[in-house]
C-alpha positions in Angstrom: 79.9 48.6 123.8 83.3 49.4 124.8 84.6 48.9 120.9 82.0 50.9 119.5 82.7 54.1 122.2 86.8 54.2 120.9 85.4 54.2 117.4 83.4 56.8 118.3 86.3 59.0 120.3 88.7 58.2 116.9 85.8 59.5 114.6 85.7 62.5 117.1 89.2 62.9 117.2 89.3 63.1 113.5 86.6 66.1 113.3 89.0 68.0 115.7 91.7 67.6 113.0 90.0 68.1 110.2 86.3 69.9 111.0 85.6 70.3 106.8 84.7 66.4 106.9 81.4 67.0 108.9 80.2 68.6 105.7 80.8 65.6 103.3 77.4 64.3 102.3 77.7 60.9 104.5 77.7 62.7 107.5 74.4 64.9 106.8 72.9 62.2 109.7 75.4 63.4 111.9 75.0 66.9 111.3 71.5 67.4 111.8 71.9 65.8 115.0 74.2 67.9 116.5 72.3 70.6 115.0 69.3 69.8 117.2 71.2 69.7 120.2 72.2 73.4 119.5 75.5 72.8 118.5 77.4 75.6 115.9 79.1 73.7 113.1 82.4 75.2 111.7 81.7 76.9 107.9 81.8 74.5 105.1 85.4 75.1 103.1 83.3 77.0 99.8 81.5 78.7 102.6 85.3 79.9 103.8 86.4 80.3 100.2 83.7 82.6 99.4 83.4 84.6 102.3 87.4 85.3 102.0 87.8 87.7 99.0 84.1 89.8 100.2 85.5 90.7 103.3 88.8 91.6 101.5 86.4 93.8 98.7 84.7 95.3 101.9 87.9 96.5 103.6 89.3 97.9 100.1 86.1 99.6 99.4 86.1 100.9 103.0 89.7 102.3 102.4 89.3 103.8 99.1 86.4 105.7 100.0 88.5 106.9 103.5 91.3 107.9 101.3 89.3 109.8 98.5 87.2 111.8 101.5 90.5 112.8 102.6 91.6 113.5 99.6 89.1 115.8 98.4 89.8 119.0 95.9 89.1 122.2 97.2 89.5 124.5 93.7 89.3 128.3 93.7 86.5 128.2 90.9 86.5 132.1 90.8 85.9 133.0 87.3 85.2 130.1 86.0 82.0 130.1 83.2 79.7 127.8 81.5 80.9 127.4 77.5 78.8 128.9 74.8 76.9 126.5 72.5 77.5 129.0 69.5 77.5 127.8 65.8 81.1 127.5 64.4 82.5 130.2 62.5 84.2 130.1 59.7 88.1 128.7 59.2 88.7 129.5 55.6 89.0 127.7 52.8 92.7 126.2 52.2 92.4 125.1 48.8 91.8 128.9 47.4 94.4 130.0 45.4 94.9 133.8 47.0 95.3 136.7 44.8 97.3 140.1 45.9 94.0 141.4 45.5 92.7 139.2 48.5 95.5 139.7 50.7 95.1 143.6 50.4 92.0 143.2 51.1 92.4 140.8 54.1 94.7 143.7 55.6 92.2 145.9 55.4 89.9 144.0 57.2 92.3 143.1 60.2 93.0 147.0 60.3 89.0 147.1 60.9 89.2 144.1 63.3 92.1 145.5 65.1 90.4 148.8 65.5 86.8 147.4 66.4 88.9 145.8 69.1 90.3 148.5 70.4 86.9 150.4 70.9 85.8 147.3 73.0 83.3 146.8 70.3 84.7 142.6 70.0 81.6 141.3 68.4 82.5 143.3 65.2 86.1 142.8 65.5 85.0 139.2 64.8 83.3 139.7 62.1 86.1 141.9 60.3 88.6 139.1 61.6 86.6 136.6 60.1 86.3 138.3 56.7 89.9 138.3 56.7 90.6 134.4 57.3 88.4 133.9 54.5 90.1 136.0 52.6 93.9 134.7 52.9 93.2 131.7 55.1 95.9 130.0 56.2 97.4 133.1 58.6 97.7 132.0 62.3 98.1 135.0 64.0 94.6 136.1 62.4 93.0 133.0 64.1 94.6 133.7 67.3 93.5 137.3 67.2 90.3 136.5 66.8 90.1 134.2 70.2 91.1 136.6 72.0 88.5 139.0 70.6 85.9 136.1 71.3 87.5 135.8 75.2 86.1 139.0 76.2 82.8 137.9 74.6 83.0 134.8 77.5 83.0 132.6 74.5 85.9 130.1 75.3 85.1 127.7 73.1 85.1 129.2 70.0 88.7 130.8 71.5 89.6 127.2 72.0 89.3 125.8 68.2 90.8 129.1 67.0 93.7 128.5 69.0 93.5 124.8 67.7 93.7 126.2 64.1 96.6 128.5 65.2 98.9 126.0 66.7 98.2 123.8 63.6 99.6 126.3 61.2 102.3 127.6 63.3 103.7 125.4 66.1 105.6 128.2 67.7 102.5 130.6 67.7 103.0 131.9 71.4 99.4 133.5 71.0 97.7 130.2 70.0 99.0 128.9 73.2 98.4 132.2 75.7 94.8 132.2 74.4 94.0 128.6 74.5 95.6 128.8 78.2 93.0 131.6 79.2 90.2 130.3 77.3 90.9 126.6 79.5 91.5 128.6 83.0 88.2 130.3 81.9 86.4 126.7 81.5 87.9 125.6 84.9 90.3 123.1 83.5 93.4 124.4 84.8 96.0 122.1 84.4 95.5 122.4 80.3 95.6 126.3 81.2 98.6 126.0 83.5 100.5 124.1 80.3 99.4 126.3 77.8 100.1 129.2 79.2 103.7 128.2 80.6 104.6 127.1 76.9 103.3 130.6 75.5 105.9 131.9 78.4 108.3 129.8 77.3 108.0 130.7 73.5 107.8 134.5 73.5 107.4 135.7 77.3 104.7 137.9 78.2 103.5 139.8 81.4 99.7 139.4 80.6 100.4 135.8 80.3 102.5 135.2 83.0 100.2 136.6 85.5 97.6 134.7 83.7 99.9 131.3 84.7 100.1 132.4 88.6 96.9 133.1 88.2 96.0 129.1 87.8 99.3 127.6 89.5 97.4 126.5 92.4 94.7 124.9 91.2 96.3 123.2 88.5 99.2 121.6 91.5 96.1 120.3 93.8 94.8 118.8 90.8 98.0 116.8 89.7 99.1 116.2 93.4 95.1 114.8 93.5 96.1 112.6 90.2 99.4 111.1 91.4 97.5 110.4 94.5 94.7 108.6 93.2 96.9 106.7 90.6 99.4 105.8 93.6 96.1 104.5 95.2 95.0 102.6 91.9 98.4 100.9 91.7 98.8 100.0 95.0 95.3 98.7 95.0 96.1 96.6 92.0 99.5 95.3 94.2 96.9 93.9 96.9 94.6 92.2 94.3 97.5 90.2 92.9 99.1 89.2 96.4 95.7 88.5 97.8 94.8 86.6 94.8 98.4 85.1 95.3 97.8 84.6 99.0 94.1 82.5 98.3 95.7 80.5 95.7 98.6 79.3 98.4 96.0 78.9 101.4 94.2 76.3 98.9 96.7 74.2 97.6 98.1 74.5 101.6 94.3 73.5 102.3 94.2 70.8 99.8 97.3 69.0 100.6 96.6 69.0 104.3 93.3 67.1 103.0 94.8 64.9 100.8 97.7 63.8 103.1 94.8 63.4 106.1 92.5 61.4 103.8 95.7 59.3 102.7 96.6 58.9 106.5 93.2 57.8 107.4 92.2 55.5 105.2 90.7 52.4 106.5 88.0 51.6 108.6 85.6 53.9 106.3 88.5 56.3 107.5 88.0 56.4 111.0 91.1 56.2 112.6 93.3 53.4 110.6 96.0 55.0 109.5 98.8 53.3 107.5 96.6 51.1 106.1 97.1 49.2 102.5 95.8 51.3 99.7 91.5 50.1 99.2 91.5 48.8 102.4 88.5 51.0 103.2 86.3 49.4 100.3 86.9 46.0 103.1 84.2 47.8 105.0 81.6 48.0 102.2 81.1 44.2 102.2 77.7 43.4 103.3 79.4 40.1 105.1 82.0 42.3 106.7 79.4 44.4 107.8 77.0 42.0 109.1 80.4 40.1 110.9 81.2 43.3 112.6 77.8 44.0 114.1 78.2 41.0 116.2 79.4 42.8 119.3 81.7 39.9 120.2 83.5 40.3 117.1 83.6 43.8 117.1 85.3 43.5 120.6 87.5 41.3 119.3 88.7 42.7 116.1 89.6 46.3 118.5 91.7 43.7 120.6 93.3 42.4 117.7 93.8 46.1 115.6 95.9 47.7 119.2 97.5 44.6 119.6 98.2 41.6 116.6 99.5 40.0 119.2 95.9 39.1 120.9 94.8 37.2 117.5 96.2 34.1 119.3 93.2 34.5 121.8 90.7 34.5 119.0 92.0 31.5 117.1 89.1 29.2 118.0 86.6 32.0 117.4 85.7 30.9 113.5 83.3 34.4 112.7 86.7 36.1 114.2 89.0 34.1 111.9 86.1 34.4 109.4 86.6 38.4 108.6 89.8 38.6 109.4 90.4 36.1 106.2 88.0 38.3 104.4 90.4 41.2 105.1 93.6 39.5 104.6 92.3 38.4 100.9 91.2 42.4 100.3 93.7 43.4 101.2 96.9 41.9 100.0 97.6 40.0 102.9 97.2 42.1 106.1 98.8 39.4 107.9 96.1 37.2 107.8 95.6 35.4 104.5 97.5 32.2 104.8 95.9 28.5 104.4 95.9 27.9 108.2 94.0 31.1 108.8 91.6 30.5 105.8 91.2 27.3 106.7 90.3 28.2 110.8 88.3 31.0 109.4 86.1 28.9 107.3 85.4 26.4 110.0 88.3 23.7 110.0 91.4 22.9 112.0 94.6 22.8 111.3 96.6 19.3 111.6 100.0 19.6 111.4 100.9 17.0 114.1 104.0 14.6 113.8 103.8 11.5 113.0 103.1 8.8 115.9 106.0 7.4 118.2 107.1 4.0 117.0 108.9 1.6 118.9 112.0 0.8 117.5 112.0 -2.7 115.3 114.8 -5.1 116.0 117.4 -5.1 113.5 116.9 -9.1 112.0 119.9 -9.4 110.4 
């Protein structure tokens, strides 16, 4: 009994070391008994594994949505409007090959549209501005006259692919730019405003349009400051991933190794507690004659004796089921000590006879 309680305390001793081999499927036995008793079993290593990156998800999620709720925009939406869904009006047809007669005729028109304007009567300086795209298309100030007559009719939109056209004919048209700027603050998207406007500055300056560009400074700053923020966020959170994927990936092969090297430390005895033992000497303990050797408690006894000290074999020697398993393990495993002839011959039930030869008297000498 007293062999089979220091197995016991080795196999224990083992679990303290390494708590993941409770889970292997051989030990389900075990488990459910200390279950029963009420016992709470470490988590499995996938159990660990898994649980790992969720809790890191959690506490990212948990600081994203801290940082964005302190983070929030507080715009000046003041004068902001909903865009018209009008049809699109003309842009002029750039293959026509312009006459003088059109062009003359296109100036008189803008002298209508320009004076229309004037009178605050916009819907009809659009209509005379558009007779006179169609007429010499191809002009970008006519285009960008015509956006801002279509501003003051809160259609920013239509201002907005005027301007479009503009910029595409002229590059350096400073009203393209002013009015696309005014039609975007209009809209609510300042930061296009704040560059629009601060390039029609830069290009030809203008009160109207630098009062426009204070007008939206503040807004558009919150909103960029609010972008760098939430790109530093994204970047840094990208920084975490990696290491944390970085970190999981060292903890396993740490985990694994630590396995391996106990596994390879342990082997023998089904693993309990025989370290240093020749390679396959656990498969010794899946013979069924082993086995049935070993449940003789006599032999068990003596086979602890002999494992903490070699030395105690000598006390076995005329013990032939002792002698018998260890020659079992001696031929398993290379030798162990124990697989000479004397011992296989002792542990099969023999003695060994290497005696001198008899005492003689001496013979006289004859000659």
């Amino acid at each position: 009994m007293d062999a089979q309680v220091e197995l016991l305390r080795q196999f224990v001793n083992i679990c303290k070391s390494n708590p993941a081999i409770l889970h292997e499927p051989r030990f389900k036995f075990y488990r459910d008994y200390l279950e029963s008793l009420g016992a709470k079993l470490p988590p499995s290593p996938s159990e660990t594994k898994s649980s790992e990156p969720t809790g890191h998800n959690e506490e990212t999620q948990i600081n994203e949505q801290q940082a964005e709720s302190e983070d929030e925009l507080e715009l000046d939406m003041s004068g902001v409007i909903k865009g018209e869904e009008d049809e699109l009006l003309p842009m002029g047809d750039h293959n026509k090959e312009i006459t003088e007669e059109d062009m003359e005729k296109a100036t008189d028109q803008r002298v209508l549209a320009v004076k229309a304007f004037n009178e605050g009567n916009y819907e009809k300086a659009v209509l005379h501005f558009t007779s006179a795209i169609e007429l010499n298309p191809g002009l970008a100030v006519l285009h960008a006259k015509r956006a801002n007559a279509l501003l003051k009719l809160n259609k920013p939109n239509g201002a907005i692919r005027d301007c479009d056209k503009a910029i595409s004919l002229n590059a350096d048209s400073a009203q393209g730019y002013k009015f696309r700027g005014r039609a975007h603050r209009l809209l609510g998207n300042f930061v296009e405003a704040h560059r629009d406007l601060a390039m029609a500055c830069k290009l030809d300056y203008d009160d109207e349009a630098n009062v426009w560009l204070k007008e939206v400074e503040s807004n558009a700053k919150k909103i960029l400051e609010h972008n760098r923020n939430k790109q530093r966020r994204k970047e840094e959170r990208e920084l975490k991933t990696r290491q944390e994927r970085i970190r999981q990936a060292q903890e396993t092969r740490k985990r694994d190794e630590q396995e391996k090297k106990h596994a390879d430390s342990t082997e023998g005895f089904g693993g309990f507690g025989m370290p240093n033992m020749p390679k396959g000497f656990e498969k010794i303990f899946q013979d069924s004659e082993v086995m049935s050797l070993l449940q003789d408690e006599s032999v068990l006894k003596a086979y602890m004796d002999i494992i903490n000290n070699p030395a105690n074999i000598a006390k076995h020697m005329s013990n032939p089921k002792v002698m018998k398993l260890f020659s079992k393990i001696g031929s398993a495993s290379g030798g162990f000590g124990m697989n000479t002839p004397e011992m296989k011959e002792t542990a099969n039930g023999g003695t060994t006879t290497n005696m001198a030869p008899p005492n003689k008297a001496p013979e006289p000498d004859l000659d």
